[in-house]
N, C-alpha and C positions, 0 to 999 in steps of 0.2 A: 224184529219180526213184525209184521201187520197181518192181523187174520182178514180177508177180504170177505164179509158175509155179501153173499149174491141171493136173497131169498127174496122169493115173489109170496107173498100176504096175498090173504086171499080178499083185500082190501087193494093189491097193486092191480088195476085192471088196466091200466096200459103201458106198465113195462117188461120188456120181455129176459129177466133174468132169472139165474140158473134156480132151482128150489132147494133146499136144504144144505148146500153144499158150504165149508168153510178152508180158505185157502192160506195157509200159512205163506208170509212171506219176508225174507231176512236179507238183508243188504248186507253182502262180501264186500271187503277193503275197495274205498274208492273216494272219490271227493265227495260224494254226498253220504257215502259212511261216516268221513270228517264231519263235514258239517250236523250230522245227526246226531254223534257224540258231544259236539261244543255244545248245543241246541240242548242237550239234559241236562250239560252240567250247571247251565244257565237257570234250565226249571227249577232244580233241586235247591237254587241258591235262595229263589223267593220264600218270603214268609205265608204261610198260609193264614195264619194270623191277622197280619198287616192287611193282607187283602180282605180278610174277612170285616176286618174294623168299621167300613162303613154300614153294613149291613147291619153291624150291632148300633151304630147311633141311629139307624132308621127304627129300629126297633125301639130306640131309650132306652140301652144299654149301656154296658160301661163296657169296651172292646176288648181284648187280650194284650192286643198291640195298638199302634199308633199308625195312621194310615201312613201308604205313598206319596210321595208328593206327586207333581205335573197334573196330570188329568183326574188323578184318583184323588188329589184334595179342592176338584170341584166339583159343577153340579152331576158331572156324567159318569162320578165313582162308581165301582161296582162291574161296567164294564171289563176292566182287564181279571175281574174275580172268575169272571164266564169262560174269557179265554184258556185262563190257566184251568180250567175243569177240562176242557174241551182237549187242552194241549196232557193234559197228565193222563186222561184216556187216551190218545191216540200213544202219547209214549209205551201206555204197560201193552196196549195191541202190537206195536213194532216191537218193542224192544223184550216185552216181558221181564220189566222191569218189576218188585213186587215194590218198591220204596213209591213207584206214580202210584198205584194201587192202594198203598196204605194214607198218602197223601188225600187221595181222592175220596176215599172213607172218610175221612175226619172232617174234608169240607161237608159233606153232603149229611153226617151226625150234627154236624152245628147247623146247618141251614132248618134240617128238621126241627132245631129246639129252638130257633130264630122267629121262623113261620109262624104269622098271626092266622088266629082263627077264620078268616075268611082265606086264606091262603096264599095273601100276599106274601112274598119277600123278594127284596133287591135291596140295591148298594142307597134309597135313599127315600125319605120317607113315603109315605102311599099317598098323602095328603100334597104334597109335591110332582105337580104336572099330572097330575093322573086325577087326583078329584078334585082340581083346578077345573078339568075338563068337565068329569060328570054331573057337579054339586053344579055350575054354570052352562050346560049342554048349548046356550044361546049367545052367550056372549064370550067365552075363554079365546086367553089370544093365542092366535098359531103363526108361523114362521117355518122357513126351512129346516132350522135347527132350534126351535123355543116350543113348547107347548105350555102356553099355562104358565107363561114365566119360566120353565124348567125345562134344560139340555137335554135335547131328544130321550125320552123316557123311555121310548119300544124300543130305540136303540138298544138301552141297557140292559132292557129287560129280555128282549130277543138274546142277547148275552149268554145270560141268567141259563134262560129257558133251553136252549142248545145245549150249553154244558150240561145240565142236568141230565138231560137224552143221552148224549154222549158219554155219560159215565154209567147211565143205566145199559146202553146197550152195548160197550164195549167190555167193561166191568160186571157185567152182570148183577149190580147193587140194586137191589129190587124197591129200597128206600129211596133213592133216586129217582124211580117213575112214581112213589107215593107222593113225593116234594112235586115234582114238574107234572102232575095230575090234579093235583089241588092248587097250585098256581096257574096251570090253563083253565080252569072252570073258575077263576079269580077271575080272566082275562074274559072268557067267557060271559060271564054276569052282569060284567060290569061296561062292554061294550054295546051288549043285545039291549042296553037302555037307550039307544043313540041310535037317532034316524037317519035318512043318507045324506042329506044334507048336511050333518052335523060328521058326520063321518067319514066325507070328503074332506072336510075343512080338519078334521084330523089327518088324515092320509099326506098334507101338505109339510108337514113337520116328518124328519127322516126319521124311520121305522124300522131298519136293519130289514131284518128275514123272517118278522113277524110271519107270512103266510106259509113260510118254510113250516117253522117249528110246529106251527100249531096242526098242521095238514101232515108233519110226522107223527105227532101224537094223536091224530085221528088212525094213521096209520097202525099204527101200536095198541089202538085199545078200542079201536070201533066204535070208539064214543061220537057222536055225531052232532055233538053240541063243541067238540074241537075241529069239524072240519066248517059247523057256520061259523066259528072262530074267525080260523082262516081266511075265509069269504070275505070277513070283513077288512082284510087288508092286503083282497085286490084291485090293485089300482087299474082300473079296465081301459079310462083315459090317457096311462101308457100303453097297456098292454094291445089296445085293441088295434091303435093306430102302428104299432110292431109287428100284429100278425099280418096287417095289408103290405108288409116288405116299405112302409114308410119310417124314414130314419128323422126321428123327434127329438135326436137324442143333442143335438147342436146348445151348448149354456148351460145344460144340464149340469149339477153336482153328480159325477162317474160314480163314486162307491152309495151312492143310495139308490143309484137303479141295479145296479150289478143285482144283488143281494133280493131283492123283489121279482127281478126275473126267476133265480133261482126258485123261488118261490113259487111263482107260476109252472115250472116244470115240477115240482114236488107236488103241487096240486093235482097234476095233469094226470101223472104215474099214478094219483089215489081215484080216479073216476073222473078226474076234469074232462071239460069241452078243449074240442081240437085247436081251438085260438092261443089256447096255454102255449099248446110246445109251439104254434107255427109264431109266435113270437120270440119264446128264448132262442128257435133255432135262428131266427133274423137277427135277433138281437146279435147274438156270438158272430153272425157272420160279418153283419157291419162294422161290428168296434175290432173285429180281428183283420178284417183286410181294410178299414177303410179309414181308423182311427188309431192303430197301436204303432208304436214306435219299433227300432233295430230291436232292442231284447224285449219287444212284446207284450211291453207296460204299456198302460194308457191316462193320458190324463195331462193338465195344467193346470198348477194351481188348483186341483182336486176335478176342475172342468171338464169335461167333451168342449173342444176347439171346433173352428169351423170343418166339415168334412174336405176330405181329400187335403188338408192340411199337418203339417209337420213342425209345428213348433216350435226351436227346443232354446228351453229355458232352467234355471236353474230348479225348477220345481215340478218337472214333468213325473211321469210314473210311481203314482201313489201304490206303494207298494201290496196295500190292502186289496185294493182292485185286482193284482195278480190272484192272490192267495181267490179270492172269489170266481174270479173267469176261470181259474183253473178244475174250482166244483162246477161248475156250468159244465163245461168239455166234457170231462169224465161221464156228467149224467146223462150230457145229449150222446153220446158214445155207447152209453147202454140202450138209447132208443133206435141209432142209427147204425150202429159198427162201422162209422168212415173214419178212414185215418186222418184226415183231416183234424178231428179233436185231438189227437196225440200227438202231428207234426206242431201244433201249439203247445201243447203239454210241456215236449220239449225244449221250443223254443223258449219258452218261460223258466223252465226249471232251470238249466243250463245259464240263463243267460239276465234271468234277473232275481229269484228267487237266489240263487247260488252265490248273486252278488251283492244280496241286500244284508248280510250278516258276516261279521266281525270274527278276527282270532278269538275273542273277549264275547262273542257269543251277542254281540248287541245288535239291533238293527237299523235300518232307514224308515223313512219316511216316506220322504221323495227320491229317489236316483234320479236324478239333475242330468240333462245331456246336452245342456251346453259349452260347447268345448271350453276348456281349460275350468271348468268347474269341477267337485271334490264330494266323494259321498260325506254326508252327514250322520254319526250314528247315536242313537240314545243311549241313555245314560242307566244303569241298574237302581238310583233312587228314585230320581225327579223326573222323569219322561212319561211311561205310561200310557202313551201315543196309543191309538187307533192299530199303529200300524209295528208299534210294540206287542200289541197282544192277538197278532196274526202272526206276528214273525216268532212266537213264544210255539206258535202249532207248526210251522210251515217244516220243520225237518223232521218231523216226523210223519209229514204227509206224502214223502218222497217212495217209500215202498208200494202206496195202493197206486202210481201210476203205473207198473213197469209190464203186471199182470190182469185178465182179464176173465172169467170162467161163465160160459153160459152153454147149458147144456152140457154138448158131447167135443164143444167146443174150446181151446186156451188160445188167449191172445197175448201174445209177446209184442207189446208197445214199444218198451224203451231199451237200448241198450245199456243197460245200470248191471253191473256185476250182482248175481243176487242167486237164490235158492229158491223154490214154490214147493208147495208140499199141499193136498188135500187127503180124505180120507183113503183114496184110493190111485194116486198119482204123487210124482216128486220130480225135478228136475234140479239140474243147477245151468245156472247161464254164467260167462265168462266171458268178458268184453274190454277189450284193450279200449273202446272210444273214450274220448275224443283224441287220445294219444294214439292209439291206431285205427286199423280199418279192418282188425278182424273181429268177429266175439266165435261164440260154440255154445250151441246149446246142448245137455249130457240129459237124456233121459236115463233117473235111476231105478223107473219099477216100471215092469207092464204095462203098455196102456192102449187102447184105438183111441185115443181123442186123436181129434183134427187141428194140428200146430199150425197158429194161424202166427204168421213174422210180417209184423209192420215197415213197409217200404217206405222210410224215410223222404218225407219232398226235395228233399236237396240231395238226393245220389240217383245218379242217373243208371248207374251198370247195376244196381241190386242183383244179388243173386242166394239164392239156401243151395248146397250142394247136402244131399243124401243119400246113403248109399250107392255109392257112383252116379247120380244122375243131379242136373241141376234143374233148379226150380225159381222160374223168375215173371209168371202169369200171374195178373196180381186180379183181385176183389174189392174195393173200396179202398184198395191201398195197402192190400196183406197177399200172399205170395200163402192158400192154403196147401197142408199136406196132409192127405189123412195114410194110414198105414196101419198096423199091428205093429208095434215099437217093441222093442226089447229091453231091458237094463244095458246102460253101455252104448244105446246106438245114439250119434251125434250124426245134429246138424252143425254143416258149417257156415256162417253170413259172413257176407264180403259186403262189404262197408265204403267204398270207394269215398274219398272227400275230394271235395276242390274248391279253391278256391271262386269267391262271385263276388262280382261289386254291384250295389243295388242303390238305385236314384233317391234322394229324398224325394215325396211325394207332391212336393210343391216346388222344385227347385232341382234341376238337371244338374248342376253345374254345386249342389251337395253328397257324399255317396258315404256309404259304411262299407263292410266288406265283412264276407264270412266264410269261414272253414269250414266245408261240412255244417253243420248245423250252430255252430260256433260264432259269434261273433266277436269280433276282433276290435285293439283300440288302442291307441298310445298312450304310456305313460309320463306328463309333462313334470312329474317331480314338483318339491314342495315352496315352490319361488312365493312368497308372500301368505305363506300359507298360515293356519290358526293355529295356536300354540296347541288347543285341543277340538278334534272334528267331533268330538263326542258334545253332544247339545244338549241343556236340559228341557226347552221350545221346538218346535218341529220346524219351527222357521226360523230359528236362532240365528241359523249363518247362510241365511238362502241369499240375502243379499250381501254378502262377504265380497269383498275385492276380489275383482278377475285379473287376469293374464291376458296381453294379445298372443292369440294363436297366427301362426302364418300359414297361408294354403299353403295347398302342394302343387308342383308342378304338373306331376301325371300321374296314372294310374299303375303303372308297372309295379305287381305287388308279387314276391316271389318267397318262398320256404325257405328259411335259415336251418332248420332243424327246431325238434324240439320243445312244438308249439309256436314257433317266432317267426316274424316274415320284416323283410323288408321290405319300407313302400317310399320310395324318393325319398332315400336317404333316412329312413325314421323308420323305427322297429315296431310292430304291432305283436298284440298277442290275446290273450282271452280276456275277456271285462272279467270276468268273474272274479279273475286272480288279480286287479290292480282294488288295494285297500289304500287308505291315506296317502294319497297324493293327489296331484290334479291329473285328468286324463282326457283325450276326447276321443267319440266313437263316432261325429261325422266330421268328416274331412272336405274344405271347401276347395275346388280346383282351382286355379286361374283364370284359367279361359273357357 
């Protein structure tokens, strides 16, 4: 279950969502109910402890436990402590689990008794990259990833300070806004020392979602010393040349702009200048049509590649970037209601988030698409990745795409099997996709809202049947109905799929192919393969021996049944579902 809070603060002055409303929502038997289940059983398995242990040697402590290895026993420990706050809140939101809840109490009583008297706390000490910078305002060194000698520190700290929020406002742990209120006025203090010059040349070392957090907790408590916070890390020299629709984004490191746009549209929602959203809206629109791959990752070698280019290497689609572009969508979807953010939504969920986690509950890094190359997934001690402790939230982030509530309004995004419930409304939806082409939606109480059904970009015949009559005039890409509903009365959605073969974007003569919104992909079996895909390095096996793949003659791709097609002689099916082995999902022709 995920409650969806839709409340406009009287500090939200330019986003247009519902006020007071809280919508329950539960995911019925499906693959990403799967996946939601392996995805707890994985949380449940970490130590809180262990995670906790660098923050006790920041402190000079002696820890409970003994840290993780991979990331967490170096300089940028601390981070995956953020994730898992952030992932054990959204679990007890879905799931109403009380064991994420009591988890989640216990970090945030030890952070309380952690926290130095200025208000610091993180995974490493305060004197490290942070009063590197301010004891030196003129000389401290910076880098893309060094501040001060030390592995992006707002990274971590942006971590830190999300999770916090995120247990405060999902959890309701009101100890959690005392910790991450006296840590932003830490942040606060200690940056209002530092003029712009000196503040630029910090901005150049990666900062995660510093302007995020800090512009939510101005949100949260009207303090107005977190929204100069904020101010101080945006970066205007990307943002500004983004809202003129110029694409800067070419050599760039991808997940350290993601995460800052974000940023600029959470300022925007709390009173920003119209530059904020007319960027992150550019932004989403360029990396989505002009830079993302078949399942709708982005990236090489962590990179933005040249535009209009298609790369594919064994180290494309940083997994972390999804999980981010997909808060982006959501948020610009509450400024715009175009279905355009949720024909993405999907195309992500489906078709890389779906395939970036293990039976064993582990994740990727990169999802590699170069043919005959092989996911790679991390390991439960020594990994600790970046893209470990996004993949630690991501199934639990699957129920706040499906529905949408503003006003008098509900929005049915995704065809996910699932139930909504508000104080004064309930439905259930019922959807065979991607195995069929029906679902049903069942209202079970009373209601006039206006059922707003997302017409998916890839079905041409969309139709809602209600009450005898069909309904297929769309709005942004939703098909509205309003009515006086009854308990009992169903919509029916007809879902049509077909198949489409689609060009790589630099090269005619490469294609993928997709079901309905599905993309498809062969499985080449494990000819040279590693005795184990599971890595403790995120690059461990990126340069691992390949396979020659042979083109295909032609395009002639037809339904076996089943999920399965055949395409010249060679069976395709969903990426999501091909785990350990090699595969490819573009196919180069002949001629």
């Amino acid at each position: 279950m995920t409650i969806n809070k839709a409340i406009k603060s009287a500090l939200c002055f330019n986003a247009d969502f519902f006020i007071g409303d809280i919508m329950k929502i539960s995911l019925k038997n499906s693959i990403f109910k799967d996946s939601q289940q392996i995805g707890e059983e994985v949380l449940f398995k970490l130590s809180a402890d262990r995670l906790l242990a660098p923050v006790y040697e920041a402190m000079n402590k002696k820890p409970k436990a003994g840290r993780y290895g991979g990331w967490e026993a170096k300089g940028i420990s601390g981070h995956t402590l953020g994730h898992f706050m952030t992932a054990l809140a959204l679990c007890y939101e879905t799931t109403e689990n009380k064991k994420a809840k009591e988890i989640a109490d216990y970090v945030i009583d030890e952070l309380e008794a952690l926290q130095q008297e200025n208000g610091y706390v993180c995974g490493f000490p305060e004197k490290e990259g942070f009063l590197g910078v301010f004891n030196n305002p003129e000389t401290f060194t910076v880098g893309g990833f060094d501040l001060a000698g030390w592995w992006v520190p707002y990274y971590t700290l942006h971590k830190i300070i999300r999770g916090l929020i995120d247990i405060y406002e999902k959890t309701e742990n009101e100890k959690a806004l005392n910790v991450v209120s006296r840590l932003g006025l830490w942040v606060y203090n200690t940056t209002s020392t530092l003029n712009d010059i000196q503040r630029k040349r910090v901005l150049q070392c990666e900062y995660g979602g510093m302007n995020q957090v800090l512009s939510r907790l101005y949100r949260i408590t009207g303090d107005e010393r977190f929204k100069k916070a904020s101010e101080f890390f945006c970066e205007e020299d990307l943002l500004l040349p983004l809202s003129q629709k110029q694409d800067v984004l070419t050599g760039k490191h991808a997940n350290t702009q993601i995460p800052k746009i974000v940023g600029a549209l959470e300022m925007y929602n709390n009173g920003g200048e119209n530059h904020l959203y007319d960027s992150a809206k550019f932004f989403f629109d360029t990396v989505n049509e002009n830079r993302s791959y078949a399942i709708g990752g982005n990236s090489v070698s962590e990179h933005f590649h040249d535009l209009h280019t298609e790369p594919l290497e064994t180290n494309t689609c940083e997994t972390c970037n999804s999980n981010n572009m997909l808060v982006l969508a959501r948020e610009l979807f509450n400024l715009d209601k175009d279905a355009k953010y949720y024909d993405y939504c999907e195309r992500v969920l489906y078709n890389h988030i779906l395939a970036s986690q293990d039976e064993t509950g582990m994740k990727t890094y990169f999802v590699g698409l170069k043919s005959g190359h092989f996911k790679v997934f991390s390991t439960l001690e020594d990994s600790f990745w970046c893209c470990f402790g996004s993949g630690l939230e991501n199934p639990f982030t699957y129920n706040q795409h499906i529905y949408n509530r503003y006003e008098n309004e509900l929005y049915v995004n995704l065809y996910i099997s699932s139930t909504v419930e508000d104080a004064d409304f309930s439905a259930t939806l019922n959807s065979e996709y991607p195995q069929g082409e029906k679902a049903e939606f069942i209202i079970e109480s009373e209601t006039d809202k206006i059922i707003c059904f997302r017409k998916p970009c890839w079905c041409g015949e969309f139709l809602v049947e209600y009450n005898g009559k069909i309904y297929n005039e769309t709005e942004k890409g939703y098909v509205k109905i309003k009515g006086e509903f009854r308990k009992g009365d169903t919509f029916k959605i007809n879902l049509p799929m077909k198949i489409k073969i689609h060009h790589k974007r630099d090269d005619e003569n490469q294609v993928y192919f997709t079901f309905g919104g599905i993309v498809l992909a062969e499985r080449l079996g494990r000819e040279k393969f590693p005795q184990d895909d599971h890595a403790k390095g995120e690059n461990d096996l990126t340069n691992y021996e390949g396979i020659e793949v042979s083109p295909i003659s032609n395009t002639n791709i037809y339904s076996i049944g089943n999920l399965k097609f055949s395409l010249d002689g060679h069976t395709l099916e969903p990426f999501y579902d091909i785990m350990h082995e090699r595969y490819r999902v573009y196919f180069e022709i002949k001629d």
